[in-house]
N, C-alpha and C positions, 0 to 999 in steps of 0.2 A: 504494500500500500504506500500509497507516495503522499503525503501530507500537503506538498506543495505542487506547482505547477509552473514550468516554465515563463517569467514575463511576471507572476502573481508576486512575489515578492513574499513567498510563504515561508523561506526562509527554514525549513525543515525536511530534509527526507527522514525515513522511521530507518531505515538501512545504517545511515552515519550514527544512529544512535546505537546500533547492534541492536535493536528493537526486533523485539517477534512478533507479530500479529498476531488474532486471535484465530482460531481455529476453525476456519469455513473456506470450505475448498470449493463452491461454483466457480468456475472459471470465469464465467458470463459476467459475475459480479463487477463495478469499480473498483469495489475495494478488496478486494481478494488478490490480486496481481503479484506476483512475485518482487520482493527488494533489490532494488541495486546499491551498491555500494559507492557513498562519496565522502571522500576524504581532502582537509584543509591542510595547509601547511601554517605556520606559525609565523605571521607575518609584521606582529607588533611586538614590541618590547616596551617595557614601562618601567622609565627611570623617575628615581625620587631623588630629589636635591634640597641637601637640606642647610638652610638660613645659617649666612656666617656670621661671625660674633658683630660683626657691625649694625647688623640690620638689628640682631639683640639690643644694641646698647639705643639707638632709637628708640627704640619699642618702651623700653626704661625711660627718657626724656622725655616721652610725648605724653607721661601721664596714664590714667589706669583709663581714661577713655577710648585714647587710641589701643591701649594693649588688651581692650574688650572687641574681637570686630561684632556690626552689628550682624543678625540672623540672616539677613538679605547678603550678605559679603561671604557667609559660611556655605548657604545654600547652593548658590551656583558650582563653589569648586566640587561639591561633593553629588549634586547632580553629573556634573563631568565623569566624574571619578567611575560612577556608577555606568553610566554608559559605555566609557571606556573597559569598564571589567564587563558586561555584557556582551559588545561586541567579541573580545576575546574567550569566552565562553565557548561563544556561538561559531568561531572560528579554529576551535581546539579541542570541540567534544568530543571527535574520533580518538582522542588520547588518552580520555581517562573515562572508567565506568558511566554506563548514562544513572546510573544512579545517582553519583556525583554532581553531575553538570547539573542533573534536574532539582539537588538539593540547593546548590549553591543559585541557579535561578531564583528560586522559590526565597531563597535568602535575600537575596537583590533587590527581589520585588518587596519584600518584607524593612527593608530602611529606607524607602523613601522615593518619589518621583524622579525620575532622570527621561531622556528625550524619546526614548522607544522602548518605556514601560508596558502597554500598551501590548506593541510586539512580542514582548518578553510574556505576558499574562498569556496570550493567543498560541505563544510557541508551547509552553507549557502544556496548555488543554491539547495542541495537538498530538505532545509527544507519550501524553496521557492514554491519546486513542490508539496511538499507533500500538501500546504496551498491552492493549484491553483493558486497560484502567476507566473503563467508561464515565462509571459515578465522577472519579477524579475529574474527568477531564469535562464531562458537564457542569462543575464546580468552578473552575476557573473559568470555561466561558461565561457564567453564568457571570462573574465578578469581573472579568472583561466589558460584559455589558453595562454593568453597574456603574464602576469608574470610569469609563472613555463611550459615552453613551453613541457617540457621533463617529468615533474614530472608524476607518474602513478596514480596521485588523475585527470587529463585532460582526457587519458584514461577512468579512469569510469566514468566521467561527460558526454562521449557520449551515454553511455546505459538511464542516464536523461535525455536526448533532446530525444533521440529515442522516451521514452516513453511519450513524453512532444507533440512531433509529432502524438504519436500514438492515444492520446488524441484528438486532433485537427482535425482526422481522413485524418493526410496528412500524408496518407502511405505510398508516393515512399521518402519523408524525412527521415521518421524514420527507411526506409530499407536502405537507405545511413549512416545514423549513426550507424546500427546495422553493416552493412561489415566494418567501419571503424572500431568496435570496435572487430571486427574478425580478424583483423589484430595486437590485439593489445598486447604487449606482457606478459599482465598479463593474466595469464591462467584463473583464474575468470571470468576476463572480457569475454573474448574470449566464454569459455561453458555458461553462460549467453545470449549474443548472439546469440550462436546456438540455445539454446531453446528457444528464441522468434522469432524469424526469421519464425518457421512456423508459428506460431501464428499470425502474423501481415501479411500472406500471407491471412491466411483465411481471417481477414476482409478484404484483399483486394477484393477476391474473393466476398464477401458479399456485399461491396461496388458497384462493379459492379451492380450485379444482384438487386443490390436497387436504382440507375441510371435506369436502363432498366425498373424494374417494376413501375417508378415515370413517364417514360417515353411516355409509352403503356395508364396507368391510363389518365395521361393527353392528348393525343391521342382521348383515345375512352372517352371521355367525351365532349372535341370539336368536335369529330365527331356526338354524340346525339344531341350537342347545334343545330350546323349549320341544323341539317337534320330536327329537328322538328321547327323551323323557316320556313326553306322554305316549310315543307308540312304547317306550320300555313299561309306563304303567298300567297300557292297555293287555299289554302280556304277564301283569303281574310278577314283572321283573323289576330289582332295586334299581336305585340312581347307578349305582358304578355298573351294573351287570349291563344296564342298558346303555351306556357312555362306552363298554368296553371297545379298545381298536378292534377295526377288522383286519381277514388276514391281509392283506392287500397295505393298511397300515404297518406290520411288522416289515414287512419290505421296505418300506416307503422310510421310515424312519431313520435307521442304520446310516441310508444314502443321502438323507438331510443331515446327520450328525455329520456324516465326515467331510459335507460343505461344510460345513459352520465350524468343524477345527482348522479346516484350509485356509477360510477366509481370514485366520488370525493371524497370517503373516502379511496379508496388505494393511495400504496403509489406513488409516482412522476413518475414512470418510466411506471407502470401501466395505472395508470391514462390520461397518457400523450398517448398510445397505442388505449385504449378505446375510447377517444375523439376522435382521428383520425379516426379511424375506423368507430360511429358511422356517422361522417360529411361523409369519404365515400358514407357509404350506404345511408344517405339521396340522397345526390349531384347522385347515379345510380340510389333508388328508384323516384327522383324526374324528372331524364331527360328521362329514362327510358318510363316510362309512358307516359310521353308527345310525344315519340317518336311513341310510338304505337298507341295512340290515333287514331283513321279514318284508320287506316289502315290492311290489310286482310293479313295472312301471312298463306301458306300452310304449312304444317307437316314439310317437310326441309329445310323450310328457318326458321322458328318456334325453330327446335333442333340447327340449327346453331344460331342463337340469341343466346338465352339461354347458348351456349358454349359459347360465347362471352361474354355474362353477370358474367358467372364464371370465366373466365377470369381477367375480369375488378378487382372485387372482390376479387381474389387472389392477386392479384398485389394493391391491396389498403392494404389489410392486409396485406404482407410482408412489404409493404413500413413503414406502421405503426408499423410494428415489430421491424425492423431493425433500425427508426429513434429513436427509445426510448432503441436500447442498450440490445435487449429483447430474442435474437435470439440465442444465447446461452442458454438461461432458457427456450426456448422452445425446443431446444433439447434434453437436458439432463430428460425436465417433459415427452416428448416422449420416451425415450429409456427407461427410469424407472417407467413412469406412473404417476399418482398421489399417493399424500398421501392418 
C-alpha cells in the first residue's frame, strides 16, 4: 500500500517504514498492492554554536530585562528547531526502527507548533494505517482535523479513513469519505477519489451477493436438518440415528480431510478458502445423504434436487471466495487462465 502518491506531497511510503500491511490479499483492491522500497540518504547536518564569553558579559550589562528574552523571541527559534528535526526524521527513517521515528514524531508534535505540524499529525495517521493500527490512525486524523481545520494535509486524510473503511468492509463509510474528498479542493485528492469510487462500488456489489449467497447456504442447510429429523421421527428413529452419514458420506469424507491438511501449506488467504469450502461440502455431503436416506424420488424431482444441491455448492464457494478476499484472483486467473 502506498500512503502517498506521486505530485500529492504525501510525503510517506509504508515500504520506507519496513511497514506490513494488514492482511487482505484481493489483488483488485487499492490498497492491497505490494510495497516498494524507498530509501533517503542523510543530507542535513545540524550544528550548535555556542555564545562566547563576550556576548555573556553583554547579557550581564544590559540588565535582567534584556537577559529575560521575551516568549515571542523564544518561540520562533524553537519552532525552527522543531521543523528542522522533522524534516530530518522524515529524511532518515529508513535508518532506524519505525517505531522510533513514529515515537519521536508523536514527541515533536507533543512540544509545540513549528511550520509542517500539520504534515507531521497527517504523516503519523498515515503511517498508523499502513501498520493496521486503524483506531490509531483515525485518532490522529481525527486531531489533524481539529487543529488545522483548513489545512489540505485534512483533505487527504479523508482518502485514509476511506481506505481504512474500505478495509473494515464498511463500504457506505468509505463512499462518504471518498464524495467528501470529491469535493475537495486539491485536485489530487479529488482524481484519486474518482478512481476509487468505482472500485469500492464493486465490492459493494460483491458484498451483496456474498450476504445473499451466506444467506441461501444457511437456508438450504436448515432446510436438510429439519427435513431429515422428521423423516428420522417418522420412522421412529432418534436424532443421531436419523443424522447418521450415509455410505457415500464415508467416502466422501476421508477425500475432504486430506484437502483440508493440503491446503495448510498455502498461503493465508488460500488456505482460509479451502477450509471453508471443504466444511461446506462435508456439512451438504453429510445432510444430504441423510436426507435421502428411505426415500424414493422420480426423475424430476431427482434433476430438481440435484439443481439444488449445485446450488447450495455455488453459494458455499462464492461465500468462501469472497470471505478470504479471493474474488479478484479468480477473475483475473479466469480471463487469463492459468500459468
Amino acid at each position: 500500500m502506498k500512503l502517498g502518491h506521486r505530485g500529492s506531497g504525501f510525503g510517506l511510503r509504508a515500504s520506507g517504514l519496513g511497514l506490513r500491511p494488514a492482511r487482505r490479499g484481493d489483488p483488485s483492491s487499492p490498497l492491497r498492492s505490494r510495497l516498494s522500497y524507498l530509501s533517503f540518504l542523510l543530507i542535513i547536518a545540524t550544528a550548535i554554536v555556542s555564545p562566547g564569553p563576550g556576548s555573556a558579559r553583554a547579557s550581564e550589562d544590559a540588565g535582567p530585562e534584556a537577559r529575560s528574552p521575551k516568549p515571542e523571541a523564544q518561540t520562533q527559534p524553537d519552532a525552527q528547531a522543531r521543523q528542522e528535526k522533522f524534516t530530518y526524521l522524515l529524511r532518515t527513517y529508513p535508518q532506524r526502527p519505525p517505531a522510533v521515528t513514529l515515537a519521536q514524531t508523536a514527541a515533536l508534535i507533543e512540544e509545540g507548533p513549528f511550520a509542517e505540524r500539520d504534515r507531521a499529525e497527517f504523516w503519523l495517521g498515515s503511517a498508523k494505517l499502513a501498520l493496521g493500527e486503524r483506531p490509531a490512525a483515525r485518532e490522529w486524523f481525527a486531531r489533524l482535523a481539529r487543529d488545522y481545520p483548513d489545512s489540505t494535509w485534512v483533505q487527504r486524510s479523508l482518502l485514509g479513513l476511506a481506505q481504512a473503511a474500505a478495509v473494515e468492509r464498511d463500504y457506505r463509510a468509505s463512499l462518504d469519505y471518498y464524495a467528501r474528498a470529491q469535493a475537495s479542493r486539491d485536485p489530487a485528492v479529488r482524481e484519486l477519489a474518482r478512481i476509487a469510487v468505482p472500485q469500492i462500488e464493486v465490492q459493494v456489489r460483491r458484498q451483496r451477493l456474498g450476504w445473499l449467497c451466506g444467506a441461501l447456504l444457511a437456508l438450504g442447510l436448515l432446510a436438510l436438518l429439519l427435513a431429515s429429523l422428521r423423516a428420522g421421527w417418522s420412522r421412529a428413529e432418534t436424532a443421531l440415528r436419523a443424522l447418521a452419514p450415509a455410505r457415500e458420506a464415508r467416502l466422501l469424507f476421508p477425500l475432504l480431510a486430506v484437502l483440508a491438511l493440503a491446503s495448510l501449506r498455502q498461503d493465508p488467504a488460500a488456505r482460509g478458502a479451502a477450509l471453508e469450502l471443504c466444511a461446506v461440502g462435508a456439512s451438504l455431503v453429510w445432510l444430504s445423504g441423510a436426507f435421502l436416506r428411505g426415500r424414493a424420488m422420480r426423475l424430476p424431482m431427482r434433476a430438481l434436487y440435484a439443481c439444488a444441491m449445485l446450488l447450495l455448492l455455488g453459494c458455499g464457494s462464492y461465500l468462501a471466495i469472497w470471505r478470504n478476499d479471493l474474488v479478484g484472483m479468480v477473475q483475473e486467473t479466469w480471463r487469463a487462465g492459468p500459468d
